[in-house]
FIMIVEX-99303 format. One line per 5 residues: number of its first residue (from 1); their letters; for each residue x, y, z of C-alpha. Coordinates in pm, 1 decimal, always signed. Example, Ala and Ser with C-alpha at 12.3 -4.5 7.8 and 13.67 -1.06 7.14 Angstrom:
BEGIN
1> AS> +1230.0,-450.0,+780.0; +1367.0,-106.0,+714.0
// end
This chain:
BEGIN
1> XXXXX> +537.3,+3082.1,-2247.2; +779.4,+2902.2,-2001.7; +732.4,+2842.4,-1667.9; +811.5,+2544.8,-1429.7; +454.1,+2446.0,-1398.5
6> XXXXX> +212.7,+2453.2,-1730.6; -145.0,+2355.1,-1629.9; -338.6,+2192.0,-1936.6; -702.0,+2223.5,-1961.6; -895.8,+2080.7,-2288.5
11> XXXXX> -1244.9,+2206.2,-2288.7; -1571.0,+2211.1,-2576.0; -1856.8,+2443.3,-2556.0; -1790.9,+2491.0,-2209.6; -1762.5,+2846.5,-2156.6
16> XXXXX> -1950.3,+2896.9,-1841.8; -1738.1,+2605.6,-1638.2; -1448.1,+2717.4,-1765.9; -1483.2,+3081.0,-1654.2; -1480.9,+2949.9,-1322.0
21> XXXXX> -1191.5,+2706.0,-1354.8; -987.3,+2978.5,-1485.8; -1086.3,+3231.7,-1163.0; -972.6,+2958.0,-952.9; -633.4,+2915.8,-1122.9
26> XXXXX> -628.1,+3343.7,-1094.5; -639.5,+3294.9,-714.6; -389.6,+3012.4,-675.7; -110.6,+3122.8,-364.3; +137.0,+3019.3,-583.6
31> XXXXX> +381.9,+3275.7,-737.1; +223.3,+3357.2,-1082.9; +546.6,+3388.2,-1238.4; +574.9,+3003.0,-1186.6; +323.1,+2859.3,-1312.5
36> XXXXX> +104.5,+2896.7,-1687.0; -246.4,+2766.9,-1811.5; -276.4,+2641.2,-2180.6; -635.7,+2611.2,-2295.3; -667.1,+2348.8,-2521.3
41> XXXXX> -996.1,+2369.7,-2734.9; -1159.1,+2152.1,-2909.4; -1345.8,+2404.6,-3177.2; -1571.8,+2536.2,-2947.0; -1859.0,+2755.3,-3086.9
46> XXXXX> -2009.9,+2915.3,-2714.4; -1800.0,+3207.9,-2700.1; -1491.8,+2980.2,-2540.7; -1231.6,+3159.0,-2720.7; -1410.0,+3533.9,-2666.6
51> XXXXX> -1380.1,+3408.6,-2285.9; -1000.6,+3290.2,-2362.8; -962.1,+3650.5,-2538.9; -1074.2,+3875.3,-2235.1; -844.1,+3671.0,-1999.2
56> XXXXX> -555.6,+3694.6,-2203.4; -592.4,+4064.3,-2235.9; -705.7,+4100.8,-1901.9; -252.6,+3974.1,-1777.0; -406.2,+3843.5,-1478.5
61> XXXXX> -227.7,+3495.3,-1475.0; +33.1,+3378.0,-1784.9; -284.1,+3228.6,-2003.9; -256.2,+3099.2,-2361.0; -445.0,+2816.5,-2556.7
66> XXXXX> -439.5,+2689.5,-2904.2; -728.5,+2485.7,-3108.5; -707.6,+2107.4,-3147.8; -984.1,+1984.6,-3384.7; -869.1,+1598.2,-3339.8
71> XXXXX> -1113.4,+1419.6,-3136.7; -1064.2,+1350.6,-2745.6; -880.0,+1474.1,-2429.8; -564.9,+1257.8,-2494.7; -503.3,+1406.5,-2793.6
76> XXXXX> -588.0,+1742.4,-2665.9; -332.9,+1737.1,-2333.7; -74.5,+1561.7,-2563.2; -71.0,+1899.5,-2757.8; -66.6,+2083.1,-2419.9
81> XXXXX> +237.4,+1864.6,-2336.6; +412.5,+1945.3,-2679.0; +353.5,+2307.2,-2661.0; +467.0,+2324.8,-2295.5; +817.4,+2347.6,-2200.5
86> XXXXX> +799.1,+2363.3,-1804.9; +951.1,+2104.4,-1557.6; +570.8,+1984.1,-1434.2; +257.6,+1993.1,-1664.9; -61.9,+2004.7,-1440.8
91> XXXXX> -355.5,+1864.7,-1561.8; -767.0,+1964.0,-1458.0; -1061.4,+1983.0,-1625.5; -1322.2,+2244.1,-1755.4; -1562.6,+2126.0,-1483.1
96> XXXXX> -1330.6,+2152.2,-1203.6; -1234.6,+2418.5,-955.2; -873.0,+2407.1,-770.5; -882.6,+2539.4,-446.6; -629.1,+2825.4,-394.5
101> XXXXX> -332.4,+2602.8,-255.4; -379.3,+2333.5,-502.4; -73.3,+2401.4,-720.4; +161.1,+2447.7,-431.4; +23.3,+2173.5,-253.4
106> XXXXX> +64.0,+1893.3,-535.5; +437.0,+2045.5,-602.1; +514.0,+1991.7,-222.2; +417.2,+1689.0,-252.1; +641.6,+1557.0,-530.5
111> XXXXX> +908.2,+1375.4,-425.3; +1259.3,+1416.8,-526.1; +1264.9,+1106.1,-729.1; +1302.6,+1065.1,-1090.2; +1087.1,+756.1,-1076.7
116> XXXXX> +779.6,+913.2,-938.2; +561.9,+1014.6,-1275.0; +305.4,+1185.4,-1082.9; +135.9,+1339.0,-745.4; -212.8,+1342.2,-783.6
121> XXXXX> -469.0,+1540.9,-490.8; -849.1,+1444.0,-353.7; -1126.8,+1534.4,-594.0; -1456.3,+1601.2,-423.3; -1780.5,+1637.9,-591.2
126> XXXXX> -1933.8,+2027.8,-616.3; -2260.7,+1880.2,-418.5; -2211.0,+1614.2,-179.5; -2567.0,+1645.4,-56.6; -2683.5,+1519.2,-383.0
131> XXXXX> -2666.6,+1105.6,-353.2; -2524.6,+1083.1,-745.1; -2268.9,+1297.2,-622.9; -2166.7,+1092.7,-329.8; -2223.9,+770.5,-546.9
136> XXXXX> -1941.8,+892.3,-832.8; -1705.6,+972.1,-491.5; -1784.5,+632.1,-379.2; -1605.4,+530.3,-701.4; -1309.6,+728.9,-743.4
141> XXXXX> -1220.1,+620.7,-374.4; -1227.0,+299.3,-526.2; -1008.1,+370.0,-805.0; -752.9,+537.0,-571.7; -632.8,+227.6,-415.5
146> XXXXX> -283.7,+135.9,-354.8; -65.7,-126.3,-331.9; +237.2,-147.2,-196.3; +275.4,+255.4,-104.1; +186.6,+302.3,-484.0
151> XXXXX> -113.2,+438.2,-644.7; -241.4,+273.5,-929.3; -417.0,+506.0,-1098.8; -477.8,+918.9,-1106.1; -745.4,+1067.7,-1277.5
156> XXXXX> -634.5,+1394.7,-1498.8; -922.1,+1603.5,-1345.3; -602.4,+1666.2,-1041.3; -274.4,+1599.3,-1102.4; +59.5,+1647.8,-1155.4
161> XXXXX> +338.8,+1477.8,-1378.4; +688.9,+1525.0,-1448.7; +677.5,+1620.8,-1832.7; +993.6,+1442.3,-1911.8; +846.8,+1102.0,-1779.5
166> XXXXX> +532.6,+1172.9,-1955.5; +702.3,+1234.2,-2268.9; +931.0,+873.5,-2180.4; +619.5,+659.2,-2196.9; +459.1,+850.4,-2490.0
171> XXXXX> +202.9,+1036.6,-2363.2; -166.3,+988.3,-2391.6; -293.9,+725.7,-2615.5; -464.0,+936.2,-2942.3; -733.0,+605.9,-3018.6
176> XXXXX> -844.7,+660.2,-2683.2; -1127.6,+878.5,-2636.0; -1257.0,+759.0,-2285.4; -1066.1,+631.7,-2017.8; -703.5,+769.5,-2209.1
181> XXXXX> -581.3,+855.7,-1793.9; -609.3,+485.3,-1725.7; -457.4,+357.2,-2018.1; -182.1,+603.4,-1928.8; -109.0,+496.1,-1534.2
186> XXXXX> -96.4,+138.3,-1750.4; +192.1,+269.8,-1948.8; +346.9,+452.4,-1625.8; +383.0,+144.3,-1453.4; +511.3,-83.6,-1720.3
191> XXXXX> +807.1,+199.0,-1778.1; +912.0,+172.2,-1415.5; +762.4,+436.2,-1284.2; +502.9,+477.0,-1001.9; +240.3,+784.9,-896.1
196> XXXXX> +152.7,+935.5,-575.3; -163.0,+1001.5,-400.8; -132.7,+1278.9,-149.8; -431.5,+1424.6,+115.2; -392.8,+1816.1,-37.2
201> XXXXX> -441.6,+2010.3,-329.3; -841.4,+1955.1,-365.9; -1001.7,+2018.0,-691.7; -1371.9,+2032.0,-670.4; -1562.8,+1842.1,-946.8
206> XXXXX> -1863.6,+1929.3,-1119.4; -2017.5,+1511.5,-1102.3; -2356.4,+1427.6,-1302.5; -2635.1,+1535.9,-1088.2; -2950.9,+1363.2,-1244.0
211> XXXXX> -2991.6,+978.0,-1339.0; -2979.9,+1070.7,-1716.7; -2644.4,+1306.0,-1609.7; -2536.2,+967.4,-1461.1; -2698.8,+722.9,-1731.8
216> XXXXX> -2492.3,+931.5,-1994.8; -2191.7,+948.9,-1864.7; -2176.3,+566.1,-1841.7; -2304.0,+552.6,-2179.9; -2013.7,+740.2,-2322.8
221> XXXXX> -1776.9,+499.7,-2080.4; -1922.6,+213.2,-2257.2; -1815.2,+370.2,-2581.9; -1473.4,+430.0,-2464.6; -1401.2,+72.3,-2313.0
226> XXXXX> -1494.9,-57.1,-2655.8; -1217.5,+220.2,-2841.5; -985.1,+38.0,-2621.9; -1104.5,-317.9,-2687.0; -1080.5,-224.7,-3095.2
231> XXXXX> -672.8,-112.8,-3040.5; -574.6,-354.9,-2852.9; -773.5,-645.4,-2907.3; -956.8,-748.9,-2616.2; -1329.3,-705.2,-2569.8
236> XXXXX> -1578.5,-673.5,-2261.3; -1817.1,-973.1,-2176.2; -2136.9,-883.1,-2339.2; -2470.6,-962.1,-2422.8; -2802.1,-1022.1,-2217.6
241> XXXXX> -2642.4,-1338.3,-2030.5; -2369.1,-1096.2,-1897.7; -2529.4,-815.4,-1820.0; -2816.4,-1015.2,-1640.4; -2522.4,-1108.4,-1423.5
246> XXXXX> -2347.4,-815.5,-1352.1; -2715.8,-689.4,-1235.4; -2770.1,-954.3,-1010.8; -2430.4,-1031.3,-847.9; -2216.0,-735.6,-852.6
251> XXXXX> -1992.6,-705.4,-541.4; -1955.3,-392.2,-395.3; -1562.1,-400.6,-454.0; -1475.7,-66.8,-332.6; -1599.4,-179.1,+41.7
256> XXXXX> -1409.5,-508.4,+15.3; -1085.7,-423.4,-115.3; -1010.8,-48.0,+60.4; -1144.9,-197.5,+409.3; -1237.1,+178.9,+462.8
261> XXXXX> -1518.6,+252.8,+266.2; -1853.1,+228.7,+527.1; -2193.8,+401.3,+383.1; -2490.2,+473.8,+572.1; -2816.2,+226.1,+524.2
266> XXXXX> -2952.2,+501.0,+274.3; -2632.0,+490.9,+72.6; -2597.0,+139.4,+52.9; -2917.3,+116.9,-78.6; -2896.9,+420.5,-328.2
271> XXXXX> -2534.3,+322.9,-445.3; -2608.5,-32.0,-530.2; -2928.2,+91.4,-748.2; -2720.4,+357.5,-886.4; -2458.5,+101.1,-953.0
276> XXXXX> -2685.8,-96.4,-1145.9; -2745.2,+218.1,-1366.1; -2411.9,+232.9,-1434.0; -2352.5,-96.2,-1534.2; -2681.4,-105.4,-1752.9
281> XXXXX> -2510.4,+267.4,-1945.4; -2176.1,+83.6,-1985.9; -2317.3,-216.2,-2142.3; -2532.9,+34.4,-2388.7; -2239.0,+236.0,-2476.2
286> XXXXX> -2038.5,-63.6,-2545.7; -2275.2,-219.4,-2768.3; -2326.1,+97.7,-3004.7; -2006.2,+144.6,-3054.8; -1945.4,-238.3,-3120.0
291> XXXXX> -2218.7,-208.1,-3397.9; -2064.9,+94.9,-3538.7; -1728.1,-103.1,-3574.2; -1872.0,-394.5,-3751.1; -2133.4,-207.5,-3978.2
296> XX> -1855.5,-11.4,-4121.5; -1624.4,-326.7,-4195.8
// end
């Protein structure tokens, strides 16, 4: 395809979201002869590729994808990144919608240094006046702290990297199903190189809505922390004892550390229960998949 952006999008049986991620990239401000999208699909069986099809024929943006059967995201941007040969490879997801500038916006913001992996943009949820919503905003705020002028971490839902320093560190990690982009800003920073959070280039997120939505999601973090433990052998504190005391004494660390995070009464209230959730879906998810590892030893 060639172009100096590529924008990599994995998606499953998502047909409907992605229609609307793709009509978002269609009305980026950005010259189209600059940037491309490559689909990566997962073996979808909802009329993905018959979507995929009409765009393509359609010539309204450069738009190709290819089929990746192997399990997770990682695996499915690291074929994104192989098949791309642009300068910059963009990453959202499925679920997301850029706003019009968000392209130009996040290559603005890239500084001319070799060392900077990344520029990463705000991600807001599609309904803040639902309280989940606001709860899993609460949270990413949290994860976007810095240190030092340097942001730790950038989720893949909005971002972009330099391919070549992507490529340097190895790209995603294939064993990881959950969690790969944190495992990844891990391997960015030990090669020497640092991200960038910048205040433009918004991507709007479709966030769990209900407290099963929520509950789920967790679930299938839980799974994914214990993928990681299994690699690299480490494993989370489990067990009644320690979830007993994650329920009863969990700081609200987002507040404490950022020094900019203040919530109304209401939210306070609703984020610590919703918290609590959380932790309770994380501690499930870790323990299935814990019992799936040792049951098939």
């Amino acid at each position: 395809m060639g172009a100096r952006i590529t924008v990599i999008i994995p998606t499953l049986n998502r047909a409907g979201d992605l229609r609307k991620c793709i009509e978002a990239l269609e009305a980026q401000t950005m010259a189209r002869g600059d940037f491309e999208v490559m689909v990566v699909d997962g073996g979808s069986e909802d009329g993905t590729l018959r979507l995929l099809e009409e765009k393509e024929a359609a010539g309204g943006i450069r738009l190709g994808h290819l089929v990746e059967r192997r399990k997770g995201a990682g695996v499915a941007r690291n074929s994104g990144i192989e098949a791309s040969s642009s300068e910059f490879v963009a990453f959202t997801d499925d679920d997301c919608v850029p706003e019009p500038v968000w392209l130009s916006a996040l290559l603005a913001g890239f500084p001319d240094d070799r060392r900077c992996a990344g520029v990463g943009g705000p991600i807001v949820p599609a309904n803040p006046g639902n309280v989940i919503n606001r709860y899993c905003m609460h949270c990413r705020n949290w994860k976007d702290i810095s240190f030092g002028g340097r942001t730790m971490h950038i989720p893949t839902m909005n971002v972009l990297y330099r391919r070549s320093a992507l490529l340097d560190v190895g790209g995603f990690e294939g064993g990881v199903i959950i969690g790969e982009d944190i495992h990844l800003s891990q391997k960015i920073a030990k090669r020497g190189y640092y991200q960038k959070s910048i205040g433009a280039g918004k991507v709007v997120h479709k966030d769990p809505a209900t407290l099963g939505e929520l509950y789920h999601k967790a679930w299938l973090h839980g799974t994914g922390i214990a993928e990681v433990g299994r690699i690299f052998g480490k494993r989370m504190k489990s067990g009644s004892l320690s979830l007993l005391a994650e329920l009863l004494f969990r700081k609200d660390y987002a507040g404490r550390i950022s020094g900019t995070v203040k919530l109304t009464p209401g939210d306070s209230i609703a984020f610590g229960l919703l918290h609590r959730l959380w932790i309770i879906g994380v501690h499930r998810g870790y323990a299935h998949r814990m019992k799936d590892y040792i049951s098939s030893r």
